[in-house]
C-alpha positions in Angstrom: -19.2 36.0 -14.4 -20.1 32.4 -15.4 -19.9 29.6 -12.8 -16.7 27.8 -14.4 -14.7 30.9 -13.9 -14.9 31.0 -10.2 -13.3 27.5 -9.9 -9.5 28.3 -9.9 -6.9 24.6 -9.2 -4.1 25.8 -7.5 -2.2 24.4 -4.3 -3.2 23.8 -0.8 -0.7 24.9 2.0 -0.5 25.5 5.4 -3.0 28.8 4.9 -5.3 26.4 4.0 -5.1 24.2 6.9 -8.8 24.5 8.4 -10.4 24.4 5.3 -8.4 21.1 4.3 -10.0 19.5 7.8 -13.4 20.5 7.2 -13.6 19.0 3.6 -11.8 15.6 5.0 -14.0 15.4 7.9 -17.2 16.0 5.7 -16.0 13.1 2.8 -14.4 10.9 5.1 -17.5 11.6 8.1 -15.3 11.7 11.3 -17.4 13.2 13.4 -16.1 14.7 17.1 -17.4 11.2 18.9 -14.8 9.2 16.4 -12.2 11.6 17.5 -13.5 11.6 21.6 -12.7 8.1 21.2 -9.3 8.1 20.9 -8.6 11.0 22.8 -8.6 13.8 19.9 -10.3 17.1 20.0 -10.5 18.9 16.6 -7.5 20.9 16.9 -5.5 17.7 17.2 -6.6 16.7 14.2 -6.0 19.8 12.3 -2.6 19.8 14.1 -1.7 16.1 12.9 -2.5 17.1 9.5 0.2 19.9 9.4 2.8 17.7 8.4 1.0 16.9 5.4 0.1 20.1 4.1 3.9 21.0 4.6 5.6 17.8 2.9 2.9 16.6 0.7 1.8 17.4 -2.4 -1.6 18.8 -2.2 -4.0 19.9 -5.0 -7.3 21.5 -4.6 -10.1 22.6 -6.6 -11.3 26.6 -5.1 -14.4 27.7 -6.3 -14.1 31.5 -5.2 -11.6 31.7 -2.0 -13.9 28.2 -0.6 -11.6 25.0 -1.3 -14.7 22.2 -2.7 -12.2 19.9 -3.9 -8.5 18.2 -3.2 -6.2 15.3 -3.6 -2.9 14.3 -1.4 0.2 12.6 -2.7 2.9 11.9 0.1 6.3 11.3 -0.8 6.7 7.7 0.0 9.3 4.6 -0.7 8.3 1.3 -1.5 10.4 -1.8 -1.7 9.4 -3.7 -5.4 11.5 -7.1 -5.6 14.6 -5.6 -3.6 14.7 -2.4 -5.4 13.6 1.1 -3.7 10.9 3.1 -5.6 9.9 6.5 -4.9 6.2 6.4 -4.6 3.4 8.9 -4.6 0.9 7.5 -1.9 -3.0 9.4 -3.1 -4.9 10.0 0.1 -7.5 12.4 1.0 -9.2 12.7 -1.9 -12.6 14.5 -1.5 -15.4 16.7 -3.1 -17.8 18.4 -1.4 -21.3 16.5 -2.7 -22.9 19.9 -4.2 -19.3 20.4 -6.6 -19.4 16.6 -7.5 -20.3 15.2 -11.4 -18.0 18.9 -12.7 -15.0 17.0 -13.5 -13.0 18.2 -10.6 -11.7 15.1 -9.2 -10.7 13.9 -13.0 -8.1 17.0 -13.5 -7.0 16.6 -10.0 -5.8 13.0 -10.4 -4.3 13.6 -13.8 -2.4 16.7 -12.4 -1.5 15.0 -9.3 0.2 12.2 -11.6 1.9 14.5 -13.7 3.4 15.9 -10.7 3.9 12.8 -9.7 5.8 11.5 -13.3 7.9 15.0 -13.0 9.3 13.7 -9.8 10.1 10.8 -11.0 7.3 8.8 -8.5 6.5 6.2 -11.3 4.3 4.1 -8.8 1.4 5.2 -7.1 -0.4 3.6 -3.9 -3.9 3.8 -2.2 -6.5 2.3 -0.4 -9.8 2.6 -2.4 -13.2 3.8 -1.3 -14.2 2.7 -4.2 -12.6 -0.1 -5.9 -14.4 0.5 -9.2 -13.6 4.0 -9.2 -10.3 4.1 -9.4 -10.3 1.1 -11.6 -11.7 3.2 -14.0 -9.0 5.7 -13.2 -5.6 2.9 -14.0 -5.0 1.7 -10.6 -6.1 -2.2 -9.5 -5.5 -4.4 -6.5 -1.9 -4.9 -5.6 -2.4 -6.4 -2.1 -4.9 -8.5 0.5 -5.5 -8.2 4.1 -6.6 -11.9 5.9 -8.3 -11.3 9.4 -7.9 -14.2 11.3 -9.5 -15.4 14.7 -7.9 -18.1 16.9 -9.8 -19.2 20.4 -7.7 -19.9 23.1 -7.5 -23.9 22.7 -6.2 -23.4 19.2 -2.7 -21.1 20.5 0.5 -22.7 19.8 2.5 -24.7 22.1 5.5 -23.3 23.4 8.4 -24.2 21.1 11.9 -23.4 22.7 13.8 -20.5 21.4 17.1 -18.9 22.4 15.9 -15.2 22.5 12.8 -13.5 24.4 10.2 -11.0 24.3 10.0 -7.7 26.2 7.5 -4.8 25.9 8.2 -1.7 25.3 7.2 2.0 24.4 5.4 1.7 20.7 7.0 4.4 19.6 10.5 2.7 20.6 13.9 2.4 18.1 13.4 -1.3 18.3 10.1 -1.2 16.7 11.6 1.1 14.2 14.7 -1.0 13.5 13.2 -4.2 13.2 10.0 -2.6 10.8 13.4 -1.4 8.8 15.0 -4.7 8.6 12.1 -6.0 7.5 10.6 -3.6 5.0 14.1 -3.8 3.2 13.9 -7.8 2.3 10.0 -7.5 1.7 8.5 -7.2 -1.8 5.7 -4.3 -1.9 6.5 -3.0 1.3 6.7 0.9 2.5 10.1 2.1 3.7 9.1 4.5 6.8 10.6 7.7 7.6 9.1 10.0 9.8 6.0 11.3 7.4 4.7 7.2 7.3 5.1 6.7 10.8 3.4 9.3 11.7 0.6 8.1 9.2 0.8 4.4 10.9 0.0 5.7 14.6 -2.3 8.5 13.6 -5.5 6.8 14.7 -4.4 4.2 17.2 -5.3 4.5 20.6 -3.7 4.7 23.5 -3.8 1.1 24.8 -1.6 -0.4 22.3 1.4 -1.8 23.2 4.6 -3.5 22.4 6.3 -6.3 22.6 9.6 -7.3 21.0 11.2 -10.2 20.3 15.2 -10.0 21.0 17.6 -12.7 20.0 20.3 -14.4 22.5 22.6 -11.3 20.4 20.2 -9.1 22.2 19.0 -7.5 18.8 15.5 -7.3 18.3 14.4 -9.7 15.4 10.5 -8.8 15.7 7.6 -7.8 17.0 4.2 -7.5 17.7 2.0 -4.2 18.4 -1.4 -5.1 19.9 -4.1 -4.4 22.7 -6.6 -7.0 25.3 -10.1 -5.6 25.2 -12.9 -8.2 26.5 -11.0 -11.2 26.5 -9.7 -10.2 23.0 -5.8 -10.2 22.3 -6.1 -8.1 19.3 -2.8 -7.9 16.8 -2.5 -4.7 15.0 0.7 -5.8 13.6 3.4 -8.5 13.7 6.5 -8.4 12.0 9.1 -10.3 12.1 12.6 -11.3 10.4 13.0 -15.3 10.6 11.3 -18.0 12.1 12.3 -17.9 15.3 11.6 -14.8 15.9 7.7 -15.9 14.4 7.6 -18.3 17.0 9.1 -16.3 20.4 6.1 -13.8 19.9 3.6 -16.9 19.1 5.0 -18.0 22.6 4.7 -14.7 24.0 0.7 -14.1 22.8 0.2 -18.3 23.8 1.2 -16.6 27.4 -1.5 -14.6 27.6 -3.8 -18.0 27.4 -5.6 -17.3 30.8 -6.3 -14.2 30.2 -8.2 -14.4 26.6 -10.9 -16.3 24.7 -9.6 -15.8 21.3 -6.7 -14.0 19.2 -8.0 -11.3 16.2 -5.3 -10.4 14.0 -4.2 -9.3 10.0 -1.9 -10.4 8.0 -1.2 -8.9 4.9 0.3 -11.3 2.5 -0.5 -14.5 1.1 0.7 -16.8 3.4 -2.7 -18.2 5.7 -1.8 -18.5 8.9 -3.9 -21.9 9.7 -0.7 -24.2 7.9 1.2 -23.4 10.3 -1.3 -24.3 13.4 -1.6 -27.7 14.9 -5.2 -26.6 14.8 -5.5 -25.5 11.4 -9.2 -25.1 11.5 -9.7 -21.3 12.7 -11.4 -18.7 10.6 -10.0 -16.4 7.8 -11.4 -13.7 6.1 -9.5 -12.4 3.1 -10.3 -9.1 1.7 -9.0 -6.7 -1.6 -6.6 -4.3 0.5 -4.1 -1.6 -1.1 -4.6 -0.8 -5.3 -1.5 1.0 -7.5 -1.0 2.3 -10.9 1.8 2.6 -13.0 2.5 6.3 -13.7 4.9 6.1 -16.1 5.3 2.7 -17.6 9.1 3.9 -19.3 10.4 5.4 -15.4 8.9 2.0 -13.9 10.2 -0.8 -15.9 13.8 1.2 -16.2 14.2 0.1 -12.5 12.5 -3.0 -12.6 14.6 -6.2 -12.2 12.9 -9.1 -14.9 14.6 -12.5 -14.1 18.3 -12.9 -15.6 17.9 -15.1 -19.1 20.6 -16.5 -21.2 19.5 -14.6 -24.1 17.3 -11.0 -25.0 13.3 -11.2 -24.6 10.8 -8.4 -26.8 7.4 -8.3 -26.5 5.4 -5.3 -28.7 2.4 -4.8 -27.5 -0.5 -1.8 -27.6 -1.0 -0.2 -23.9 -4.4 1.5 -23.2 -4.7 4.1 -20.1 -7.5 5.9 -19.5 -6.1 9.2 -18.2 -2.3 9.6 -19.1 -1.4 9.5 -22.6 2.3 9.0 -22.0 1.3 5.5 -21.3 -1.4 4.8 -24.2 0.2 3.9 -27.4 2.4 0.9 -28.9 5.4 0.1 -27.0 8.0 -2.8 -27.0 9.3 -4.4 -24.0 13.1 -5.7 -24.2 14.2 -7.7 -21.4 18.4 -7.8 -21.2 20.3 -11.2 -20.5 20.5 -9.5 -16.7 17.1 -9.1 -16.7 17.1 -5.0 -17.1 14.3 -4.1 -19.1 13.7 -1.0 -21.1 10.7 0.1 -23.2 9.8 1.9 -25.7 7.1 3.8 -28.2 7.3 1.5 -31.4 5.5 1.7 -34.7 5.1 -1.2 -35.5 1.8 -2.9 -35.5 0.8 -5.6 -32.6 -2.6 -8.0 -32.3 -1.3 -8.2 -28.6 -2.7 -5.5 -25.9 -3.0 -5.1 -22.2 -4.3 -1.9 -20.3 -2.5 -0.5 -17.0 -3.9 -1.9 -14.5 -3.6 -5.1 -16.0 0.0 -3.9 -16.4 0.5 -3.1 -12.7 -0.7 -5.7 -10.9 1.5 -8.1 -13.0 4.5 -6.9 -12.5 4.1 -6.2 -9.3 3.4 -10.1 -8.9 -0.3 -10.1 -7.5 -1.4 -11.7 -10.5 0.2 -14.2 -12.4 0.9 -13.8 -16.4 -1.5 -16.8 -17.3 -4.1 -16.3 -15.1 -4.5 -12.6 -16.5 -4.4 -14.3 -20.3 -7.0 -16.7 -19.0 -9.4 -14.2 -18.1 -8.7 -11.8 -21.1 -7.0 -9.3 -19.1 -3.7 -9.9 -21.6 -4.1 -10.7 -25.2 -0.9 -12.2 -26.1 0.7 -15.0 -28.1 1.5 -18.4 -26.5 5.5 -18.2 -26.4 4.9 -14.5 -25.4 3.1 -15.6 -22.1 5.9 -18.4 -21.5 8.0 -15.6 -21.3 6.4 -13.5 -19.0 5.5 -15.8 -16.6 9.7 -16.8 -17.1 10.5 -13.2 -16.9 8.3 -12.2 -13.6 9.2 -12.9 -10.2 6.7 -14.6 -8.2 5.9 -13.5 -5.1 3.1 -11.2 -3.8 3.3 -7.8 -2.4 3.1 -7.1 1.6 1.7 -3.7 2.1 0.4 -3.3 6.1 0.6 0.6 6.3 -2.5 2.8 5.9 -2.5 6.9 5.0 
């Protein structure tokens, strides 16, 4: 029997739990000192990932009865411009090194997005390895993560606000209903049920803690998980709802000044955090963080809300995809007077052309219209850029999960 035959693609379940861990361990090289550091022996980990092989949608590559190859795709929500997406979130994808350059992880992707456009997931998220791989695959970068350090001179004055801060358990409903408050108002972010919070603690220690901010209502209007180590007030997370409740926690870590040299934090949209310091000159490191991809252009822009216009917008234009046909091809683009768009396969001919990743990272707002003409991302006619850039909502995604 010839090599090819033995490999068999077929789904990875609970049966296949152990072999599942290996393989992730292997790619992703968590060895038993990584795990001894947060507390985990090895049958934690393969009982943490459970869940996954139970409500995810898992693929694998078996050659014989060994699995040397799989992809994950959870069944996530994401908030685009105030509507809900479902969205298939790609994690754990891995080849064992001696099955690699076959073509495995190619039919694994394109299967997983099938699956993915059958159920309707017509956005997919995930944090790259390798940003040039899965460029060449139709995602691109949606979102940025800015560490920041602030020594302890530079912390904010107290400013006077009605509420006050508290901590409390991390794994509290006040956490949960203020991320939810939150997440719904926020463009790009993740709308977490059980399955993503369990994703968002997996690999936190356990010193982190806490605190949230509660209004003179007594409901909590955000809050901030973090953990002191050295001197270090290190912020894992800080949400919030309004301004007020931005500046009780600001109080709460400026509290902490005696205790701590500096403050290391993220913040995952676009908004630097030195502007709004007294001492604006405090160091910020701003790096590519989450990419998408379109999976199905038609399911996507069916939901997507274009600005309102007194009159109907078309653009035709030729979409190139390197895996999914369904989105190569010659479409139009109409854009109601409410701003509801629909698009469809055309025949006609078109000069202008755009590829999906270009695609995605417009209109989810990362990149402007002109700046992606400007660098020959988008070939396009004049008035047809005015109208995108009209048509597009600016504001960037906030994505601060990890899976």
């Amino acid at each position: 029997m010839s090599r090819k035959k033995l490999f068999k693609m077929q789904k990875v379940d609970v049966t296949h739990l152990e072999q599942y861990n290996q393989l992730l361990r292997y790619v992703f090289q968590v060895t038993n000192n990584d795990l001894h550091k947060i507390g985990w022996e090895e049958r934690d980990m393969v009982h943490a990932k459970s869940p996954v092989l139970e409500q995810a949608d898992v693929l694998g590559w078996f050659y014989g009865d060994k699995l040397v190859s799989q992809v994950a795709v959870y069944p996530f929500q994401v908030r685009i411009f105030n509507r809900t997406y479902d969205m298939g979130g790609l994690t754990g994808v891995g080849t064992f090194p001696e099955y690699s350059s076959q073509g495995l992880m190619h039919k694994l992707l394109y299967q997983s997005l099938a699956n993915m456009r059958e159920k309707k997931q017509s956005i997919s998220y995930l944090y790259p390895y390798s940003i040039p791989y899965y460029r060449k695959k139709g995602w691109e970068i949606i979102s940025d993560k800015i560490v920041f350090e602030v020594n302890d001179y530079q912390l904010t004055k107290n400013k006077q606000v009605s509420g006050e801060v508290e901590r409390v358990d991390i794994k509290s409903d006040d956490v949960k209903e203020v991320y939810e408050r939150f997440s719904l108002q926020t463009h790009g972010a993740m709308l977490r049920g059980d399955l993503a919070w369990n994703e968002y603690w997996r690999w936190d220690s356990d010193d982190l803690t806490a605190a949230v901010y509660y209004n003179d209502d007594r409901q909590p209007d955000g809050y901030i998980l973090y953990w002191i180590e050295d001197e270090v007030f290190h912020i894992k997370d800080m949400i919030f709802v309004n301004e007020e409740a931005r500046s009780g926690l600001w109080n709460f870590i400026s509290a902490h000044f005696s205790m701590i040299s500096k403050v290391v934090g993220n913040i995952h949209t676009d908004e630097p955090l030195a502007f709004l310091l007294e001492d604006a000159d405090i160091k910020e490191t701003i790096s590519p963080y989450y990419m998408a991809r379109i999976v199905d252009l038609e399911q996507f822009i069916a939901q997507y809300p274009f600005k309102p216009n007194s009159g109907e917008r078309e653009w035709t234009f030729t979409l190139d995809d390197p895996l999914l046909s369904w989105n190569q091809g010659t479409f139009t683009l109409r854009i109601h007077p409410n701003g509801k768009g629909e698009v469809f396969p055309t025949t006609e001919r078109s000069s202008a052309r755009i590829n999906i990743q270009t695609m995605t990272t417009m209109l989810l707002g990362y990149k402007r219209p002109d700046y992606l003409h400007k660098i020959g991302r988008i070939t396009c006619s004049p008035t047809t850029l005015d109208m995108l850039e009209d048509a597009i909502e600016q504001q960037t995604p906030y994505f601060s999960d990890y899976f």
